[in-house]
C-alpha positions, 0 to 999 in steps of 0.5 A, a space after each residue: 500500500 502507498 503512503 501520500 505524503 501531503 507536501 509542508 508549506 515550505 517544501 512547497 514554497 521551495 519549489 515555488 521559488 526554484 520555479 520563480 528562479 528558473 522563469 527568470 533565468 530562462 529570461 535573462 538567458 532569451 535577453 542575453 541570446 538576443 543581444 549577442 545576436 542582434 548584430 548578427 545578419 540573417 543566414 538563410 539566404 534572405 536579403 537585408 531588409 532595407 526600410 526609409 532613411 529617415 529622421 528616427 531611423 537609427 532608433 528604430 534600428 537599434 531598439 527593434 531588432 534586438 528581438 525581430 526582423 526589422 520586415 515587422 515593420 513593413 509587414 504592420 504598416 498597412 494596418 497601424 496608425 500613430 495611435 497603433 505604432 505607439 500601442 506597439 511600441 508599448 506591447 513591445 515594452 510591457 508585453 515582451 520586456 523590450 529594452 527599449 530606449 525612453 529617449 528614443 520612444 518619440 523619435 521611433 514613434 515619429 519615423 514609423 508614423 510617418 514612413 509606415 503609417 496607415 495611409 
């Protein structure tokens, strides 16, 4: 016959702070990869993406391809206005912990409304 052993609450917040631990350093780990390869060309024989040269444009360089393909941008700017590159702008910083630059929100916000906002 099996005995269940009813867990202690410390062993229970022990394995809740190993998950807590885990989760985090998956998370700096995803944001160390994508910073060492942020510079990194793409290797599967696509062509470098070329967008607007533009005021804003190194910002928007800098800031977005940490994590994506600047091809996002041309990809979304059918659909967003000011007021939806700036809700991006803002999922990209909340939602997915982008490192993006507080002097460089405006300067982002201006080249993508204007270069690829929703006509």
């Amino acid at each position: 016959m099996k005995k269940f052993v009813v867990p202690s609450a410390a062993s229970a917040a022990r394995a809740a702070m190993a998950r807590a631990t885990a989760t985090r350093a998956s998370a700096v780990l995803a944001c160390l990869l994508a910073s060492v390869f942020a510079g990194v060309p793409a290797s599967a024989g696509e062509e470098k993406v070329q967008i607007v040269a533009a005021p804003g444009v190194e910002q928007v360089r800098a800031n977005c391809i940490a994590c994506h393909s600047l091809d996002y941008i041309q990809m979304n700017s059918p659909f967003l206005d000011r007021k939806g590159w700036e809700a991006a702008i803002t999922k990209m910083e909340k939602a997915f912990a982008a490192p993006i630059k507080a002097e460089d929100k405006e300067a982002m916000l201006n080249y993508l409304s204007t270069n690829y906002g929703k006509k």
